[in-house]
N, C-alpha and C positions, 0 to 999 in steps of 0.2 A: 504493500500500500504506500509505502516512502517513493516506492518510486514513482508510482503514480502522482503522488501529489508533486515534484520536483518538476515531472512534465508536464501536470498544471502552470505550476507558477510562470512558465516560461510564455505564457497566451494574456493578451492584453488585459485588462480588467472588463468586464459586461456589468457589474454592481447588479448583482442580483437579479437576475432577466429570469422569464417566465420558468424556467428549472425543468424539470424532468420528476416524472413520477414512478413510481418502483416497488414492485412487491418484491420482499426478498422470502425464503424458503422460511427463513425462522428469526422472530423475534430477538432469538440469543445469535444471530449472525456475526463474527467476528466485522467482516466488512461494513455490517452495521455500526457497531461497537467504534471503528477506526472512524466513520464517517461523523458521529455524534460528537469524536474528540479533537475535531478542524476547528482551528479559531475563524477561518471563514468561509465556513459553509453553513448554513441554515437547514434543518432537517426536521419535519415537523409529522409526524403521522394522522393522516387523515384521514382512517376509517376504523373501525372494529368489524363492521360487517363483511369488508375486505380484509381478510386476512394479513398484517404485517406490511400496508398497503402506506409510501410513506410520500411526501412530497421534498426536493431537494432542490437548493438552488447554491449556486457558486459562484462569488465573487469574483475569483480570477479563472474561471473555466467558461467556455462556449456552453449552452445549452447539448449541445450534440453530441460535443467530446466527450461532456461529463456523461451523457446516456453511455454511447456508444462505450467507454470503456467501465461503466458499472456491468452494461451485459454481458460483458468478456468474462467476469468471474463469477465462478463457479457457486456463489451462494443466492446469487439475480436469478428469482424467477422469471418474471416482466416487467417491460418499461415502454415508456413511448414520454414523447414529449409533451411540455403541458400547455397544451392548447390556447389559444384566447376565444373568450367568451363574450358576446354581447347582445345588447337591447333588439332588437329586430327594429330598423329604419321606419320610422315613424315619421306618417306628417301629422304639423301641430296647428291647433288653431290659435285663437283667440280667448284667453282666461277670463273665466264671469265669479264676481263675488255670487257666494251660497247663500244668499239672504232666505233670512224666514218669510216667505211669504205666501201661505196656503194659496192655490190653486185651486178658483170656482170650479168643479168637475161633478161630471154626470156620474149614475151610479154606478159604479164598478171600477169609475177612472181611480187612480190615487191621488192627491192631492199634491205632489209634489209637484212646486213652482215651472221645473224644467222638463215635465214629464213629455208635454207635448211635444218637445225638441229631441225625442229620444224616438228613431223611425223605427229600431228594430224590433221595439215592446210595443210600437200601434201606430199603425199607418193607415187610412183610412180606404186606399186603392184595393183591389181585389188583384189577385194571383189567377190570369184568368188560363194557365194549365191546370189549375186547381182546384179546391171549395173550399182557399183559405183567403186572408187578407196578405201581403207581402211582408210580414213582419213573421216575429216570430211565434205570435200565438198565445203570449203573454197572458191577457187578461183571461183569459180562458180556460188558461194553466193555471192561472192563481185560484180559481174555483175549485179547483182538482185539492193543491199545495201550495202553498209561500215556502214550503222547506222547514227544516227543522236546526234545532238550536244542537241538536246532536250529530250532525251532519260538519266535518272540521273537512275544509278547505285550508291546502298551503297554498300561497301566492309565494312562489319561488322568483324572485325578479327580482327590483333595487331596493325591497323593505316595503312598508305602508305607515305613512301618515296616520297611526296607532288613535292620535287625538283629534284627527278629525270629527265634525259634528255628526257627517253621514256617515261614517263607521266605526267611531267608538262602541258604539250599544253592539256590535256585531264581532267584534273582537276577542282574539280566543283571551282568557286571564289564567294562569298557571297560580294558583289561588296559593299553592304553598311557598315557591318566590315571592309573589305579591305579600305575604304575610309574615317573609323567614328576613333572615339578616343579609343587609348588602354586603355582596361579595363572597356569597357562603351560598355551594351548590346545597339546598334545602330540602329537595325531591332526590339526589343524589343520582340523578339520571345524567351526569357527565359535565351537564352543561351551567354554569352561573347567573342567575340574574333574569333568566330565562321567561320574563313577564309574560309579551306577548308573541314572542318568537326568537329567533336568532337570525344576527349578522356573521358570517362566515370570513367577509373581508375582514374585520377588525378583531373577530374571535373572542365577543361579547356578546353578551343577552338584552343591547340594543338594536332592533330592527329598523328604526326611524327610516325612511325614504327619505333620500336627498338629493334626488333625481326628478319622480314625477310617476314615471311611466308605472313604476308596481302598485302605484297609490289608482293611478287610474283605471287598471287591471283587477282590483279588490275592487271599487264602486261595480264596476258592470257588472261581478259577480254578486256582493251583496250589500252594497247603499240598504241604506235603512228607508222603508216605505212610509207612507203617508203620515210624515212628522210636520209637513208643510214645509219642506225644506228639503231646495235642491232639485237631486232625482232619484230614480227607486233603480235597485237592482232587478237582475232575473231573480234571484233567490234570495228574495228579503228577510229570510230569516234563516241563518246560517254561522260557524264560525268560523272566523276568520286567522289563520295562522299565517303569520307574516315571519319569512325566511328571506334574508336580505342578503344576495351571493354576487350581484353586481354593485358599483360603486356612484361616486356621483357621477362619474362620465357616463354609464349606460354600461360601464366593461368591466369583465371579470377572467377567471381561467376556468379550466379542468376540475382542479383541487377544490375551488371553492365550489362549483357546483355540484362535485362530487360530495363535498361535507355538506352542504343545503339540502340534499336528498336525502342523505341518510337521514338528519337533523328531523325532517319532517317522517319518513317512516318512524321512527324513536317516539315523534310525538303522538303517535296514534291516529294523522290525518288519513282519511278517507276518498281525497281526490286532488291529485298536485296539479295545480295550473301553471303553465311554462311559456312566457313571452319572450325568447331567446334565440340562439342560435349559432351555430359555426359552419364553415364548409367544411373543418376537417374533423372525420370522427374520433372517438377514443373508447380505449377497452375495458377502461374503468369505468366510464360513463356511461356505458350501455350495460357494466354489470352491476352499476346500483340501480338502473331500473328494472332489471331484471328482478332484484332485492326487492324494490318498493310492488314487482306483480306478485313474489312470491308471499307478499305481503296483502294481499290485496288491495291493494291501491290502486286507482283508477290513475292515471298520466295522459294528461290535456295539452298536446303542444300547438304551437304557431306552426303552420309550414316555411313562414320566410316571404320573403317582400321581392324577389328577384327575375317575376316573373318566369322564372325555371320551372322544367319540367324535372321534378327530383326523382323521379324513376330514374333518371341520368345523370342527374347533378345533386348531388344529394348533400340537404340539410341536415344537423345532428340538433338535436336528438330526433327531429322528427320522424326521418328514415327509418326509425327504428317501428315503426308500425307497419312493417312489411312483414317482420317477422315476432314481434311481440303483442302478444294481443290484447296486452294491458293500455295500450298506448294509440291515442284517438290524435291523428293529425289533422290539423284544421284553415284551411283555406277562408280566402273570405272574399263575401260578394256586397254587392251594393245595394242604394234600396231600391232599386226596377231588376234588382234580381240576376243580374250581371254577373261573372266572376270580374271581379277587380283587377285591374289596369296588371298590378304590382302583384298579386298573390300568385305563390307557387302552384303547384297541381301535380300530379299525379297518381295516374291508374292502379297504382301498387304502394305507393306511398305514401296517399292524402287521403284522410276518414271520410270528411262531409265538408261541407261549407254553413258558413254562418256570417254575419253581419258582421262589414268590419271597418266601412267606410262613413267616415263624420261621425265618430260615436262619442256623445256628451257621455263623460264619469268624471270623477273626482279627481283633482289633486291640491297637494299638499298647502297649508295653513286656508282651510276651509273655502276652497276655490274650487271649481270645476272646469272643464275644458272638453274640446273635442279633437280627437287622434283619430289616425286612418291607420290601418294597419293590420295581419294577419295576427298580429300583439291584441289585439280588439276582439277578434273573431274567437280565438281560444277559451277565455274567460266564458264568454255567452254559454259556449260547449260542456267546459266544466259546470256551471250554475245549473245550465237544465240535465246534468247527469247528477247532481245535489238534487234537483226536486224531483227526479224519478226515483231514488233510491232512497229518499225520502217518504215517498207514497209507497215504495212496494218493497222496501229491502234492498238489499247488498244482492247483484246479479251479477253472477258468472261473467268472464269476461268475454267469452265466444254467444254467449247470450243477448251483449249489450251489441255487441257486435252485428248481429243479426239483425238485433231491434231499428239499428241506424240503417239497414239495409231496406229494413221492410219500412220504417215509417218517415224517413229524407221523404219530401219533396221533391219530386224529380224534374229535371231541367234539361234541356240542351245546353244550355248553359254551360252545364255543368261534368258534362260527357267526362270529361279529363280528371276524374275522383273518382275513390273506389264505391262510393255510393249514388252517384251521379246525381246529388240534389243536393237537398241543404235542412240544417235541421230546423223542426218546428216542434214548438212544445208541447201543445197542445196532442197531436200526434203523435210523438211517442207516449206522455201518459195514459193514451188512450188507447194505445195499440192502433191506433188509425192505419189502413194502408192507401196511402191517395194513388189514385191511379196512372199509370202508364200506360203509353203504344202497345196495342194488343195487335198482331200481324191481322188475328182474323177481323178486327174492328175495321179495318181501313176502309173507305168506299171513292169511288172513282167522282173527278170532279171534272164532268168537260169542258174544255175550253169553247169560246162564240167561236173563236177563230183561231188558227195556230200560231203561239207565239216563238217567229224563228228568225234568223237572217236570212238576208240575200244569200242565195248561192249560185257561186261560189260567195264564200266571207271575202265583202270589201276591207281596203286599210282604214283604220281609224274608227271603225263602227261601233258606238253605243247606242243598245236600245234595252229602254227600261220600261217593267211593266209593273203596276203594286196590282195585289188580287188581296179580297176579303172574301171572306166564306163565313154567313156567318152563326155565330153559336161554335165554330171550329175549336177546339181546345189544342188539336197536333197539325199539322200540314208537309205535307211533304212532295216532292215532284218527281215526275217517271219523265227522263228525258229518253226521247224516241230515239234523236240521234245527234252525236258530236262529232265533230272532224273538224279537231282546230291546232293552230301551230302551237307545236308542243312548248311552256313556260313564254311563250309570246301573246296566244289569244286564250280569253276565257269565258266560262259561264260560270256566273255566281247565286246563290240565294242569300237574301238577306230577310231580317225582319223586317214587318210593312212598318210604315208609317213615318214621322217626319224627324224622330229625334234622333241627334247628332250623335246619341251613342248606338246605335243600333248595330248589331254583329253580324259577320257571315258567317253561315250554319254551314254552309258548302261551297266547294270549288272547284270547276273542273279542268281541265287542259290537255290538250291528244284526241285519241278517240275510243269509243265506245257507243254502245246500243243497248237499248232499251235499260237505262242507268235509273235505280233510285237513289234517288236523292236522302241524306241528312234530314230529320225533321225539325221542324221548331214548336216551340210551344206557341200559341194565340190564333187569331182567327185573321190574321193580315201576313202577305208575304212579296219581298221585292225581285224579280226577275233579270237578272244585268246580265246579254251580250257585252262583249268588248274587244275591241281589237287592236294592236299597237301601228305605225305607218311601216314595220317591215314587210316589206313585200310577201305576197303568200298567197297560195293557188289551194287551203283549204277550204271543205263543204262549208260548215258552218256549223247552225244549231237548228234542231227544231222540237219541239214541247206542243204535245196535244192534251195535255191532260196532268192535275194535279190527283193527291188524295188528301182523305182528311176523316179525322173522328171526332165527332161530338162527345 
């Protein structure tokens, strides 16, 4: 080990850089033992539930060197480097004081000031591939549940504003801390001071947020309802454990999320909510979640903000709901029911969709705000897996799994997730299953007249047609025939109608006969010929006929 350290000293100083993490064989490890008695190195063990699991940083060594030559001897079981950690890119709005001021509301609304400002708990539009409203179903859920005070949510993020007005009353209290001596672990569960959570960066029993983003992540989940004040959460009656593993910039590493997870299994919570994320994974961190399923714990992650398809590019922890079935990734859409500009997706790696754009919550010294983010969309997921498991018990996790399969709301939209909709609450409490494209439902719509190009396809040609059918709830089109220069001319569908966000469901280019089309959800659909001025001796297009279900 002398020598090794001598061919440290000889590499620049890094002053303590992100370190390297490392389970060794055994506790009584002499090269453990050698590492503990470096004047500078820092060595701090971060798990019990990982075996002899330590975190390492060194003053005058590279992060790399120091991994790379701990795996070289004989008492390293594994290591890998320790990652950076952070908030998932957040847009921010504009901060409104939380003033008391009851909101006149009809019966069933809650009273809270900013409730009407809150689209994904009541929106007045209808979901017309549905029989729901465009939100999530909220008031309709709270007839079912508001949740229970036995029900512990961790908010794994930058801490929560503990003294906030909207979620004081909802905060978890560790009654024998709150009652024992400062500085004296009291419950003797490891941890000091441990009130209403734990900070993992400063390695104290203060969680305080001094950031923002985890404060705002607890209101969506559970704001205190109709106090006259503010906004209501999904699951207004809930506790709250606050585990604070990022700092004030929004960043953190490996280590500390690895000790926040544990932190929170330890503490007996019931469903950890995750606004976070990294591109690179790690082996510790997928093995305390594993920890926190063996536990049964529910794990609610962000997909990420990167517009990525993470079947391919994959976020951590999210990813890990490909093969963990404890673990619900979460996308997020807009309120016309969109997926979002910025949110990830994925067939194999993303749970459901949930609201996640303009979302009024809380933050810090009794303020509220509106964030966009797949940071948003998490929280919602978690709260209404609080009010289901609240009304019916603790389910299975291939069970809950199911449940999001069978009662999502289904979307084109939403094709690119493994439940291809998005949650509503009301529906899962209900076991609702809303309906989908049944093949034998389809019925033929004909057209007055065929809508096609000149043939041969002229250069430059656009022709656009909107069709409504109506009462339609799906639409989709049988193109007769295509013959067009391949990634030069195309045919497209889009959704009918005049707004600027409106999406294509389909696209075609080359050729082909008798093609069905992608469907969409509603009873309006837009038809685009188009063609670029490269020269070109292809047929064209021609469309006699849509389908559609009521």
């Amino acid at each position: 080990m002398k020598y090794l350290i001598s061919l440290f000293a000889l590499l620049p100083s890094v002053l303590f850089a992100g370190g390297v993490l490392v389970q060794f064989d055994s506790s009584k490890s002499s090269l453990l033992a050698d590492l503990k008695s470096e004047q500078n190195t820092k060595i701090r063990k971060i798990s019990t539930l990982i075996p002899n699991l330590y975190h390492i940083q060194s003053e005058f060594r590279s992060d790399k060197f120091l991994l790379d030559n701990l795996l070289a001897q004989k008492d390293t079981k594994r290591g890998e480097l320790n990652h950076k950690i952070s908030i998932l890119p957040t847009k921010i709005g504009k901060a409104l004081q939380c003033k008391k001021r009851a909101l006149v509301s009809e019966e069933g609304f809650p009273n809270d000031p900013y409730f009407n400002e809150q689209w994904a708990l009541y929106q007045e539009e209808n979901d017309e591939a549905s029989p729901f409203r465009k939100d999530l179903g909220a008031l309709e859920a709270w007839k079912i549940t508001k949740g229970s005070k036995k029900i512990k949510i961790a908010v794994i993020d930058t801490g929560i504003d503990y003294n906030h007005k909207e979620l004081k009353a909802n905060m978890w209290v560790n009654e024998v801390e709150l009652n024992g001596k400062t500085g004296v672990d009291d419950d003797n569960n490891g941890y000091i001071d441990d009130i209403h959570g734990y900070n993992t960066v400063e390695h104290n029993g203060d969680p305080m947020d001094d950031n923002g983003h985890g404060t705002h992540c607890a209101g969506i989940i559970g704001a205190v309802q109709n106090n006259g004040l503010g906004i209501s959460g999904i699951m207004p009656e809930v506790t709250l454990v606050a585990v604070k593993f990022l700092g004030a910039s929004g960043g953190g590493e490996d280590s500390n999320a690895i000790e926040a997870i544990e932190y929170a299994i330890k503490a007996g919570v019931d469903i950890m909510s995750n606004s976070w994320g990294s591109s690179q994974g790690s082996i510790f961190l997928k093995e305390i979640v594993q920890k926190a399923q063996e536990s049964g714990i529910y794990f609610v992650v962000a997909a990420g903000n990167n517009a990525d398809d993470t079947d391919s590019y994959p976020m951590y922890p999210s990813v890990y709901a490909k093969d963990l079935n404890n673990v619900f990734s979460v996308a997020s859409h807009t309120p016309n029911l969109s997926l979002s500009y910025f949110s990830n997706y994925g067939n194999e790696s993303v749970t459901i969709a949930a609201p996640g754009d303009n979302i009024l919550s809380t933050t810090p010294n009794d303020m509220v705000m509106t964030m966009s983010g797949t940071s948003m969309a998490a929280p919602y997921v978690a709260g209404i897996i609080g009010l289901l498991i609240s009304h019916e018990g603790s389910l299975p996790f291939d069970e809950l799994q199911q449940r999001f399969l069978d009662n999502s709301v289904p979307s084109r939209n939403f094709k690119r997730i493994m439940t291809e909709g998005r949650i509503h609450a009301e529906a899962l409490l209900t076991k609702f299953v809303p309906p989908r494209p049944d093949d034998s439902a389809w019925k033929d719509y004909e057209l007055d007249e065929p809508f096609e190009s000149v043939h041969p396809m002229p250069r430059g040609a656009w022709i656009t047609k909107q069709i409504k059918i109506p009462g339609a709830r799906f639409i989709r089109v049988i193109v007769e025939k295509f013959d067009l220069e391949d990634g030069f001319d195309f045919f497209k569908i889009k959704e009918g109608g005049q707004s600027v966000h409106r999406i294509v469901i389909d696209e075609l280019t080359g050729a082909g006969e008798n093609y069905t089309t992608e469907y969409l959800d509603g009873d309006s659909i837009e038809l685009i010929i188009s063609s670029t001025y490269v020269p070109s001796r292809t047929w064209g297009v021609k469309i006699l006929k849509l389908q559609y279900i009521k």
